[in-house]
C-alpha positions as CSV (number, residue, x, y, z in Angstrom):
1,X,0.0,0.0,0.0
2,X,1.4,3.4,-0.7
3,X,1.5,6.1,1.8
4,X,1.0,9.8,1.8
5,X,5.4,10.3,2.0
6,X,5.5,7.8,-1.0
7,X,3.3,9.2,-3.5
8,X,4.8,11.6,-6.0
9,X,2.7,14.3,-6.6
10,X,2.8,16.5,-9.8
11,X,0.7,19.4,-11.5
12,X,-1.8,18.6,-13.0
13,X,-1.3,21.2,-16.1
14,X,2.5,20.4,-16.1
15,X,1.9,16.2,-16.4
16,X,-1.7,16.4,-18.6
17,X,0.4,15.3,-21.8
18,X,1.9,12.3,-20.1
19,X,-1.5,10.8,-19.1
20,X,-2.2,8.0,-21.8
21,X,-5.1,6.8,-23.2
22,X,-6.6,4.0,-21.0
23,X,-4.6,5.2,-18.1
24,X,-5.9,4.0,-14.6
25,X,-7.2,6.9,-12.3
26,X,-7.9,5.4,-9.2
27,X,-9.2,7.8,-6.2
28,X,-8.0,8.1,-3.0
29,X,-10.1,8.1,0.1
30,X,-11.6,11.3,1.8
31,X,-10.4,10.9,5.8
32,X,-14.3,11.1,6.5
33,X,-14.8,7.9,4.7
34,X,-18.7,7.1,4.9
35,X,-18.9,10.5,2.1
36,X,-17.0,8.0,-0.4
37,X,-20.0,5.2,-0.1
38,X,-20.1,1.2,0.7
39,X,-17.0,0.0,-1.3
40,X,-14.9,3.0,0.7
41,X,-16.5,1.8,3.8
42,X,-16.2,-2.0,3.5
43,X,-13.2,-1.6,1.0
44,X,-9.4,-3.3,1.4
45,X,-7.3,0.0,0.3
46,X,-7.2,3.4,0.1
47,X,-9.2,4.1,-3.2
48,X,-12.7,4.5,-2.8
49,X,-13.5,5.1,-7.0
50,X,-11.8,3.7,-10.1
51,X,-11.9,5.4,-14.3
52,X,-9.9,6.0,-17.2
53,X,-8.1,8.3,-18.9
54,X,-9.0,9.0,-22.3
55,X,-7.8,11.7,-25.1
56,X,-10.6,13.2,-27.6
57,X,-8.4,15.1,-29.7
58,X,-6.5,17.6,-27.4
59,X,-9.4,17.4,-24.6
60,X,-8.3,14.7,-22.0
61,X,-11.4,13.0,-19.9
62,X,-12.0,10.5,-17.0
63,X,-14.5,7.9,-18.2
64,X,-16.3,6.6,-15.2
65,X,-19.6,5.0,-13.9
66,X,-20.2,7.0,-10.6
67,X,-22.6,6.9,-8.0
68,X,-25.3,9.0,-8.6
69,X,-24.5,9.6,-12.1
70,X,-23.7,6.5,-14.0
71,X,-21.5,6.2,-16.6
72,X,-20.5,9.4,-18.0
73,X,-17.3,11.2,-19.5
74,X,-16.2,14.7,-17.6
75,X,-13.0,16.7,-17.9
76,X,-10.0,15.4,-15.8
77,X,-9.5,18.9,-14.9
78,X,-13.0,19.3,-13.4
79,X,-12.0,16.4,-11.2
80,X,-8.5,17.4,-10.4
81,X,-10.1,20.9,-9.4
82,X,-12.2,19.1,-7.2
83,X,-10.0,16.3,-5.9
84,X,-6.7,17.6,-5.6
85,X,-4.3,15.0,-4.8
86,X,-6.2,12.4,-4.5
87,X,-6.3,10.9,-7.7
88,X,-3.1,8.7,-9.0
89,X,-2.7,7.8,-12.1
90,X,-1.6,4.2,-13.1
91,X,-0.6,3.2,-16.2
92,X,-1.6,-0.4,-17.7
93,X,0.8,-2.7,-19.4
94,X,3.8,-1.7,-18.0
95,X,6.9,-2.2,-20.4
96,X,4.3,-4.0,-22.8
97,X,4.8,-7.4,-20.7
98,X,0.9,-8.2,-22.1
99,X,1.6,-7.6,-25.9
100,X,-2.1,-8.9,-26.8
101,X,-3.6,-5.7,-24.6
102,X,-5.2,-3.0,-26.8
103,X,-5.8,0.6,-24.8
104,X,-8.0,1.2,-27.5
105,X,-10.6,-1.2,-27.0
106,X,-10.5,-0.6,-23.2
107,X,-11.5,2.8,-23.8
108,X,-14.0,2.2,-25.8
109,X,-15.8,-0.2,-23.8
110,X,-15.4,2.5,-21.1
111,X,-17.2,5.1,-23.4
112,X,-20.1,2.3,-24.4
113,X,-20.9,2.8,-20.5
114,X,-21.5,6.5,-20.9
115,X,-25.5,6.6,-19.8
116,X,-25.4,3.4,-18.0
117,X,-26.9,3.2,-14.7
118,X,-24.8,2.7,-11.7
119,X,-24.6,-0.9,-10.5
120,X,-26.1,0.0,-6.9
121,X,-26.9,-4.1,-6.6
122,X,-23.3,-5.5,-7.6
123,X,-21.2,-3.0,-4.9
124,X,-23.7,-4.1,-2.1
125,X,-22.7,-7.7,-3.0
126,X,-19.0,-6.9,-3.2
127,X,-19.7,-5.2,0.2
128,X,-20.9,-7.9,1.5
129,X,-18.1,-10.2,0.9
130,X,-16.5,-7.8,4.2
131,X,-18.9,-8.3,7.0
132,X,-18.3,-11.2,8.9
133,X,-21.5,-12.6,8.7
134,X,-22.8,-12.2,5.2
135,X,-19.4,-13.2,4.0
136,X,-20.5,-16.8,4.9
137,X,-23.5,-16.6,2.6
138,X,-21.8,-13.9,0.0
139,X,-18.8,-15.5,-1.6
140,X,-16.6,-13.6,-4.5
141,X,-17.3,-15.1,-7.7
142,X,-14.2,-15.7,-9.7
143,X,-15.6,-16.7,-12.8
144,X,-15.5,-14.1,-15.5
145,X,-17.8,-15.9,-18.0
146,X,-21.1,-14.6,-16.3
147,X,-22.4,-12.3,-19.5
148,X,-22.7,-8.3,-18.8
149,X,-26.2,-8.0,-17.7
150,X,-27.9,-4.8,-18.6
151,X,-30.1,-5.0,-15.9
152,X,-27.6,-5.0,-13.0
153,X,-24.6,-2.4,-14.4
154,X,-21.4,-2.1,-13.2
155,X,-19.6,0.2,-10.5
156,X,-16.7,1.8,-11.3
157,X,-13.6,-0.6,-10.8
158,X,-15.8,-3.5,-12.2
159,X,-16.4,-1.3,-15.2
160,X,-12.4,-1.3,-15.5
161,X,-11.4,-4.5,-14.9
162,X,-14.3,-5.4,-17.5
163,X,-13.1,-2.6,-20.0
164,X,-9.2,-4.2,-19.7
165,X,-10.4,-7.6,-20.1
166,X,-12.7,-6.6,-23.4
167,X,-8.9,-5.1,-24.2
168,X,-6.7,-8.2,-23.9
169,X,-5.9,-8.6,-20.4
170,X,-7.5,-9.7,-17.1
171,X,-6.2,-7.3,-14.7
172,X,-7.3,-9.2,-11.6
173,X,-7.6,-13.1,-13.3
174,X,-8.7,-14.7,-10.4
175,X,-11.7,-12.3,-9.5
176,X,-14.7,-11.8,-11.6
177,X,-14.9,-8.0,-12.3
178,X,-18.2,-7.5,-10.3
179,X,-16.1,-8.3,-7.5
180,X,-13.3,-6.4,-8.6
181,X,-12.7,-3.4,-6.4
182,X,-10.3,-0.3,-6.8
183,X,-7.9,-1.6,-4.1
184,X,-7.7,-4.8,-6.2
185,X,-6.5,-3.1,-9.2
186,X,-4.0,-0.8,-7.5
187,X,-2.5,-4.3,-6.1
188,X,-2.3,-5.8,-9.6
189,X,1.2,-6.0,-11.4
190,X,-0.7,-5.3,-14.8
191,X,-0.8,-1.8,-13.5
192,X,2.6,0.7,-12.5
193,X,2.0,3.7,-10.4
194,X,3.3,7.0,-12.0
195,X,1.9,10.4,-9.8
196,X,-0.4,12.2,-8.0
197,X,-2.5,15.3,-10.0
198,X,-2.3,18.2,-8.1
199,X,-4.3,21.6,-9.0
């Protein structure tokens, strides 16, 4: 887990242009945790919220399925502005070691989501999976073959792990991505941290 004294924290203006496309933004914690919602609560890490990083010409964005707004694309500015250091920025693939992974077809998978509900019903069950009694009757699944169903949408880091899996790679292979949370994928080696965006 990476602490506070070990993060490396940039400006955000100064670093925009070495953000990539498909680039993991993971969000840390507020220290008031219950305002960051169940899988901050019940969670195993310091992220509370997982996107991506995606280019549209010069205009960079954070693709995301949030709470309260579903899946949607917003500046990464507007989000810097209004978490300042809390978002780190990971960067997939590291040194290419999954040659079959395509950025491209992560992100767009990640824009597909854009209007999508929030999956309310699949963070409750990875909640679950915390408390020590419904943990005995909630059990992660760790099969990924379970088709995308419309009518329970993903949360944020299962919308990742689901958009790098549609691009090549399972970031978290033995956890099916509505299980996957953002503390998962800041622990996976198919991910290298890089900084911290700063306002």
């Amino acid at each position: 887990m990476r602490t506070n004294a070990s993060l490396k924290r940039v400006k955000y203006e100064n670093m925009r242009h070495e953000i990539w496309n498909a680039d993991l933004l993971l969000f840390r914690k507020r220290r008031i945790a219950l305002l960051d919602g169940a899988i901050a609560i019940a969670g195993r890490g310091v992220h509370s919220h997982a996107a991506k990083a995606a280019w549209w010409k010069n205009d960079l964005f954070c693709l995301e399925v949030r709470e309260f707004h579903g899946g949607r694309a917003v500046s990464l500015s507007s989000q810097v502005r209004k978490y300042p250091g809390r978002i780190d920025v990971f960067r997939p693939n590291p040194e290419n070691r999954w040659p079959d992974y395509d950025p491209e077809k992560a992100v767009e998978m990640m824009r597909k989501l854009a209007g999508c509900d929030y999956g309310y019903w699949n963070v409750m069950l990875t909640a679950m999976t915390h408390f020590p009694l419904l943990r005995i009757f909630v059990r992660p699944d760790r099969n990924d073959d379970t088709p995308w169903d419309l009518r329970r949408p993903p949360f944020c880091s299962q919308a990742v792990s689901m958009a790098d899996r549609i691009g090549g790679v399972d970031p978290v292979p033995h956890l099916a991505d509505r299980f996957t949370e953002p503390a998962d994928l800041a622990r996976s080696p198919f991910y290298k941290y890089l900084f911290t965006l700063d306002d």
